[in-house]
C-alpha positions in Angstrom: -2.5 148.5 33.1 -1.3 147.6 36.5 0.4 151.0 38.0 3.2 150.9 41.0 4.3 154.0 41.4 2.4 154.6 45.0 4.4 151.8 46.4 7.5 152.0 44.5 9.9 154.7 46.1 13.6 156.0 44.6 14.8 152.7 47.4 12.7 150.6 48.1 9.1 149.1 48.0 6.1 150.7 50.5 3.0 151.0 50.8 0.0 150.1 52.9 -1.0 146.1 53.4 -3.2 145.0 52.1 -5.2 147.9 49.8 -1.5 149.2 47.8 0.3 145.8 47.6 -0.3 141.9 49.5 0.9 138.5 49.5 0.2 137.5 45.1 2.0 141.2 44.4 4.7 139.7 46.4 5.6 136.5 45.1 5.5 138.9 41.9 8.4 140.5 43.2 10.0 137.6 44.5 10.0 135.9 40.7 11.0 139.6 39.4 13.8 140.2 42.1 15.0 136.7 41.2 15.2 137.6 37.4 16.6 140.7 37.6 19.6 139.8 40.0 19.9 136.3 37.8 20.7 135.2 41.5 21.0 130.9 42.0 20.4 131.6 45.4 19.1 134.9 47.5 18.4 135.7 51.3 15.5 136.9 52.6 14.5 138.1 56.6 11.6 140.4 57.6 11.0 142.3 60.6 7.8 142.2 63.4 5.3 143.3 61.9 1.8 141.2 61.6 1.9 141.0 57.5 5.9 140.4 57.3 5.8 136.5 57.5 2.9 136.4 54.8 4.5 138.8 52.9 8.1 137.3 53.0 7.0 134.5 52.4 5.2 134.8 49.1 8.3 136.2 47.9 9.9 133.2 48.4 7.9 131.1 46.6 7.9 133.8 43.4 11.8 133.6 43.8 12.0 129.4 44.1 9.9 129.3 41.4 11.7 131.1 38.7 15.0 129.0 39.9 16.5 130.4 42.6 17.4 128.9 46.0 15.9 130.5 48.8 17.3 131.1 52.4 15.1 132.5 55.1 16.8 134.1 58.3 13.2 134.8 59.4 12.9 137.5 62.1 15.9 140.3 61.5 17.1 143.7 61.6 17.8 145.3 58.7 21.3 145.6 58.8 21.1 141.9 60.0 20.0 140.8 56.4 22.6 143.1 54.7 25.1 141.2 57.0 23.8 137.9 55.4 23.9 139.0 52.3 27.3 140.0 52.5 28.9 136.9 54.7 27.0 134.7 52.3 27.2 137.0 49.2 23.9 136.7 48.2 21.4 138.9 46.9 18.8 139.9 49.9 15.4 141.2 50.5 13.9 142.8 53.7 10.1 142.9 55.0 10.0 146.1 56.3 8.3 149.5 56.3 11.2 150.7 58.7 9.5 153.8 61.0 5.8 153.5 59.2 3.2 153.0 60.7 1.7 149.2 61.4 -0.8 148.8 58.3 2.6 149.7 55.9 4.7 147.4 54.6 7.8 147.3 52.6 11.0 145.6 50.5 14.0 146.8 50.6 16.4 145.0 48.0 20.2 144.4 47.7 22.4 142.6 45.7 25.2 140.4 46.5 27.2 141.8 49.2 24.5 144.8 50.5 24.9 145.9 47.1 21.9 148.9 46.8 19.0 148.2 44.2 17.5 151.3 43.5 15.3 152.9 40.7 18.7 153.0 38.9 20.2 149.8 39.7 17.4 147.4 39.2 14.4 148.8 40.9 13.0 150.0 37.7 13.5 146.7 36.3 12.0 145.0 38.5 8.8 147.4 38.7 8.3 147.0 35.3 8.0 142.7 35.1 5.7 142.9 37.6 3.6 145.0 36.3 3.8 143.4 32.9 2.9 140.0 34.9 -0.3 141.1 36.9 -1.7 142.2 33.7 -0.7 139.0 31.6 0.1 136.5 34.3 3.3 135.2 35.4 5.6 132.9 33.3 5.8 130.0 33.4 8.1 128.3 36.4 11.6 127.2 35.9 11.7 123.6 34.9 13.4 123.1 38.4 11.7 125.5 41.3 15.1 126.6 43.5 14.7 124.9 47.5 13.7 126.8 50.6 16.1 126.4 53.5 15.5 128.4 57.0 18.8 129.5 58.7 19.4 131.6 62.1 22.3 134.6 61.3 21.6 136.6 64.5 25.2 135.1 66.7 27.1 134.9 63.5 26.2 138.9 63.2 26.7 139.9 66.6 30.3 137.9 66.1 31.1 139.5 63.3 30.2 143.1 65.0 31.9 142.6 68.1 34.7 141.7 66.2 34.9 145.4 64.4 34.5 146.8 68.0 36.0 145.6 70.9 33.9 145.8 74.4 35.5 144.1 76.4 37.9 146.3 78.3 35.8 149.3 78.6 34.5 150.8 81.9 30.8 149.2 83.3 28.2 151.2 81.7 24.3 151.5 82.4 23.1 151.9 79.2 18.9 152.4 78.7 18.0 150.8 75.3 14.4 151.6 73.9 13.6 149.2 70.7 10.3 150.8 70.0 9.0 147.4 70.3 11.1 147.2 66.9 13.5 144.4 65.8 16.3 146.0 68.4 14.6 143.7 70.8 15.6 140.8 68.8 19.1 141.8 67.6 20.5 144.0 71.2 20.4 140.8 74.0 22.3 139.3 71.4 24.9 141.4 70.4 25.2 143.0 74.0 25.5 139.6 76.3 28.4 139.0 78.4 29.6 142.4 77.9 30.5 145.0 80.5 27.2 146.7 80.0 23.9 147.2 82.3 21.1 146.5 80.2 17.6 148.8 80.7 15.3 147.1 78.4 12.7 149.4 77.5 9.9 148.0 75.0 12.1 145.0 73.7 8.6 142.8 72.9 8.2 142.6 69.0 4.9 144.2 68.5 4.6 145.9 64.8 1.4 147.8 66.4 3.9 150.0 67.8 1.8 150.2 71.4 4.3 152.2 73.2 5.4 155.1 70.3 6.0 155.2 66.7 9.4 153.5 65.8 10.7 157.0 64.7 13.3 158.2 67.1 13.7 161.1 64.7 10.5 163.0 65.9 11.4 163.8 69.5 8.2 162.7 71.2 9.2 158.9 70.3 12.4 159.7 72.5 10.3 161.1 75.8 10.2 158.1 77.6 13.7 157.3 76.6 15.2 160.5 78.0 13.0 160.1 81.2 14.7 156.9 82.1 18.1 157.8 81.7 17.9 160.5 84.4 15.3 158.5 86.6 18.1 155.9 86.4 21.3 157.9 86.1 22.6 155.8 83.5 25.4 156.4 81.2 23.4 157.1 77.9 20.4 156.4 75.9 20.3 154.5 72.7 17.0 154.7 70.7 16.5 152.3 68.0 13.8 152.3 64.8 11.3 149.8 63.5 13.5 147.9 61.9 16.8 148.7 63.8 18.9 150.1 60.9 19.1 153.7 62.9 20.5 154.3 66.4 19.9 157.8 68.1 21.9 158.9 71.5 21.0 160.6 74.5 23.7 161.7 76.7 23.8 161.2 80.7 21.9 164.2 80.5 18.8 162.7 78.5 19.9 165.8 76.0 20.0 164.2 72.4 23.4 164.0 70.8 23.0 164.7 67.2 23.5 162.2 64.6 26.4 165.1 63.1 28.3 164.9 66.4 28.0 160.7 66.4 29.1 160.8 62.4 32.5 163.1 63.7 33.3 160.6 66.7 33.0 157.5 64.5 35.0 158.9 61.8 37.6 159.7 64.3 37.7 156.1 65.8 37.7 154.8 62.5 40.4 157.1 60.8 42.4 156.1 64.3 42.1 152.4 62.5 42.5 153.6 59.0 44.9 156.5 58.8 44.1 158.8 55.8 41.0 157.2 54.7 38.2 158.7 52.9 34.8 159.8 54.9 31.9 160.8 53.3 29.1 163.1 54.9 26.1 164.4 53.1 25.3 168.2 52.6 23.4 169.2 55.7 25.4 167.1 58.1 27.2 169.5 60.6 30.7 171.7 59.8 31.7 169.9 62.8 32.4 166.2 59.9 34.7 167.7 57.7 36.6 169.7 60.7 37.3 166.8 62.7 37.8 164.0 59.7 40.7 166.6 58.4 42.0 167.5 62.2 42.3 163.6 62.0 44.3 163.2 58.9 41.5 162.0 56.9 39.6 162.6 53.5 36.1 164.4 54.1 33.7 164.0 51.1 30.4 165.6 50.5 27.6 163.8 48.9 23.8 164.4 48.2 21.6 162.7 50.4 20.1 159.8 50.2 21.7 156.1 51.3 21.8 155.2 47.7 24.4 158.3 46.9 26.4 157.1 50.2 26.8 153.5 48.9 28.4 154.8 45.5 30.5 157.1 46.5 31.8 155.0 49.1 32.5 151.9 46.5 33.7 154.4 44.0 36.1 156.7 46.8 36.9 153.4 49.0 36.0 154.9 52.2 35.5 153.5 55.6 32.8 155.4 57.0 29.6 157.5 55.7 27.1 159.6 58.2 24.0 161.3 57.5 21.9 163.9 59.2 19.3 160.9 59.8 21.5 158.5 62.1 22.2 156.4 58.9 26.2 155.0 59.6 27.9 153.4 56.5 31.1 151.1 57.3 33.7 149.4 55.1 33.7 146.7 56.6 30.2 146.2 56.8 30.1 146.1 53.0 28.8 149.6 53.0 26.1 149.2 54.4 24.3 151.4 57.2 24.3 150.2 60.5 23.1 151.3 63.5 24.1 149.1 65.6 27.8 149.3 65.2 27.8 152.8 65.3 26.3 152.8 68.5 29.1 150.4 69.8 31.6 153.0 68.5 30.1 155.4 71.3 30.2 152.7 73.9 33.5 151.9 73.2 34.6 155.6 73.3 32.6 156.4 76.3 34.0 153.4 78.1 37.3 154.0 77.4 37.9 157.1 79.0 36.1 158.5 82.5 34.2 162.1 82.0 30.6 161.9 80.9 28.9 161.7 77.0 28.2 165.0 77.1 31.9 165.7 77.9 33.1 164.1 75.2 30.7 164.9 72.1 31.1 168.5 73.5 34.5 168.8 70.9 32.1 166.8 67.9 29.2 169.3 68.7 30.7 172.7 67.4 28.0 174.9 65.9 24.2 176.0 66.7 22.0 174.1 64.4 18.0 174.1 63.3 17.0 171.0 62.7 15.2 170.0 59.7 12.0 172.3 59.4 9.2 171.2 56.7 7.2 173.4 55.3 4.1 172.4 52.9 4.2 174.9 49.2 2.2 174.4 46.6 4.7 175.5 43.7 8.4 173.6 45.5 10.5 175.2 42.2 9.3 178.2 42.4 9.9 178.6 45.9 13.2 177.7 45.3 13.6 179.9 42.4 13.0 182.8 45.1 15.3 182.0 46.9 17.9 181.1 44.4 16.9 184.7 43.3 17.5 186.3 47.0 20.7 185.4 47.8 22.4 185.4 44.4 25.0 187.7 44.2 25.0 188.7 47.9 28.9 189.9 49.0 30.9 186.6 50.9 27.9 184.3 50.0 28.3 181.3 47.4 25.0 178.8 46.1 25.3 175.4 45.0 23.2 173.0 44.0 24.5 169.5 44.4 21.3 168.7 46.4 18.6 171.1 46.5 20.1 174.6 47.5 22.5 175.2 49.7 23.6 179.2 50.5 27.1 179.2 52.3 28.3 182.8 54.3 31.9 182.5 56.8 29.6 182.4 59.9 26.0 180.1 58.5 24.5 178.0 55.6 21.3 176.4 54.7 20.1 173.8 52.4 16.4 173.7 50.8 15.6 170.5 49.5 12.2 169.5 47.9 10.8 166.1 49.4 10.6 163.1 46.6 7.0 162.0 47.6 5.1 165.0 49.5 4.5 169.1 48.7 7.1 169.8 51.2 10.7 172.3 51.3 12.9 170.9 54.1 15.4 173.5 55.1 18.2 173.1 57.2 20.5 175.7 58.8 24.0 175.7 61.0 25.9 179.0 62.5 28.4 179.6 64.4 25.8 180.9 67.6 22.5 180.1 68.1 21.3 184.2 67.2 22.8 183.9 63.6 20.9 180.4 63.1 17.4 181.7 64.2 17.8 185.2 62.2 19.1 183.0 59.0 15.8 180.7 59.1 13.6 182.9 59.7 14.4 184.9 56.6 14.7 181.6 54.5 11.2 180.7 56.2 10.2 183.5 55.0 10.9 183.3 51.3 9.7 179.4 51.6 6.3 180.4 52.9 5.8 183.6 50.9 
């Protein structure tokens, strides 16, 4: 019996190319995905990496053959194909392994309009015909196989974006963009040209062996070189893309990151400036600093687990106009809720531009509290662990527990979430004071319990 679970995740599809999955396991999926959506017609794009085209295209043919029309954007950002799929309102697939390293590969699905597919809304599903047709063999095709058409998205999505922000009238900025050699180099020229913007190119050739640095601005040496040539340069600001270009991160003038927490609050402003009283959801270890500024703004703050997958459902079910997490994933109304990193990134350029004083200036009254970062630690026995602490801090005076993701212990002046990781023996905790003494005391007691 044929067994996925290595290579299908809670999201998506991954795994390494070609020992977990290759190109007949993909037209598999293709002929699933088609049968599961019951989709006429679908979109598919894929990003730089050397097995993408091979990949993508397999699924192609397993999708035409089982009926459905295929259109291939070919070379794409992420949010690019969830921009296709919801101008042309067609199911999509992506050929990605986002930040992973070259040998990986990945899907990430989505139904008509950047609708998620997930182990809940048809991932499962489709799992389960593929691995009933690598043991028994594939149906037969449709009496009429669906047509394969190639069509180029990239100006109608930098049309559409530039349409939600407006660049035009802002202040000349010098703006250092590092793509990570990652489908930013494909999608920024685009989206950028003709506006009032200097443009730093830094490792904009698509290379999926990564030559320069992992694709993974979250881990901070990826964002050395970055920060290095926004003060060599004195520009403006820093923008650091991932592999696949769904995820922006920001350095300030300074080269000093500005966290994805302070980004989510000045978005949420800018959009609730647009949308007065709309709804703005944040997951459970973004900063105090969301909810603050969405309700000094008149809006709606609501807290979510995390995961892209609870974003997307609470923002169709809540009708809000803009999601953050912790991770630099940006959710938008009118980007069919999907995550973008690219638009929020034009939401800082736009802010910055429009006024005089520096980044740092400005996410100064976003960036309120003294935070940890997320800290991983490897345990054996993860319920356990959090049984200990559960057990620790229960019934402590002024301190509440809840368990909407993980565990998360709330006092007047800190918190911190522990959250077990779906796919490794790790505890990622995260903690937020009000100074930076209270943080470090706070995890290094909860480290403590964690580690034993």
């Amino acid at each position: 019996m044929t067994d996925l679970s290595q290579i299908v995740k809670a999201y998506d599809v991954r795994g390494v190319v070609p020992t977990q999955w290759d190109e007949p396991l993909a037209e598999l999926f293709g002929a699933a995905f088609a049968e599961v959506t019951a989709a006429d017609a679908i979109v598919i794009g894929h990003d730089m990496r050397p097995s993408s085209p091979g990949l993508s295209g397999a699924f192609a043919r397993g999708a035409a053959a089982r009926g459905a029309d295929v259109t291939e954007i070919g070379l794409c950002s992420t949010d690019e194909l969830y921009f296709a799929s919801g101008a042309l309102s067609l199911p999509g697939a992506m050929f990605t392994a986002s930040h992973n390293p070259a040998r990986y590969n990945g899907i990430k699905m989505c139904r008509a309009g950047a609708a998620p597919v997930g182990q809940d809304t048809g991932l499962a599903d489709i799992r389960a015909l593929v691995e009933r047709w690598s043991d028994e063999g594939a149906p037969e095709p449709a009496a009429e196989p669906g047509a394969l058409t190639q069509r180029d998205v990239l100006g109608d999505y930098a049309a559409h974006l530039r349409g939600l922000v407006d660049l035009s009238g802002i202040r000349p900025l010098k703006v250092v963009v590092d793509a990570g050699n990652g489908m930013g180099g494909h999608t920024v020229p685009t989206v950028f040209e003709g506006l009032p913007l200097e443009l730093d190119a830094m490792y904009f050739e698509l290379d999926g062996s990564f030559p320069n640095h992992e694709a993974n601005p979250l881990d901070p040496k990826n964002i050395v070189d970055l920060q290095a040539r926004v003060r060599e340069t004195g520009a403006d600001l820093g923008l650091a893309f991932d592999g696949d270009a769904d995820r922006c991160f920001v350095v300030d003038e300074n080269g000093d990151p500005v966290s994805p927490s302070a980004v989510t609050a000045l978005v949420a402003a800018r959009e609730l400036a647009k949308h007065p009283g709309g709804t703005v959801i944040h997951n459970l270890i973004t900063s105090w600093s969301v909810p603050e500024v969405v309700n000094e703004n008149g809006g709606k703050p609501v807290r979510t687990r995390v995961g892209h997958s609870f974003i997307k459902e609470e923002m169709a079910k809540t009708g809000a106009i803009f999601g953050g997490e912790h991770s630099a994933h940006y959710y938008f109304r009118d980007f069919w809720n999907a995550d973008t990193g690219m638009l929020a990134a034009m939401h800082v350029l736009a802010a910055l531009g429009g006024q005089q004083g520096p980044l740092s200036q400005l996410v100064a009254q976003y960036d309120r509290y003294a935070a940890s970062g997320e800290i991983n630690s490897t345990v054996d026995d993860q319920t356990g662990r959090l049984a200990a602490i559960k057990a620790s801090y229960e019934g402590r005076d002024g301190v509440t527990l809840d368990e909407l993701d993980g565990l998360t212990v709330t006092a007047d002046t800190w918190w911190f979430n522990v959250r077990a990781s779906n796919t490794e023996p790790l505890l990622r905790l995260n903690v937020e004071a009000r100074d930076t003494a209270t943080a470090d005391r706070v995890r290094d007691e909860a480290l403590a319990i964690i580690r034993g």
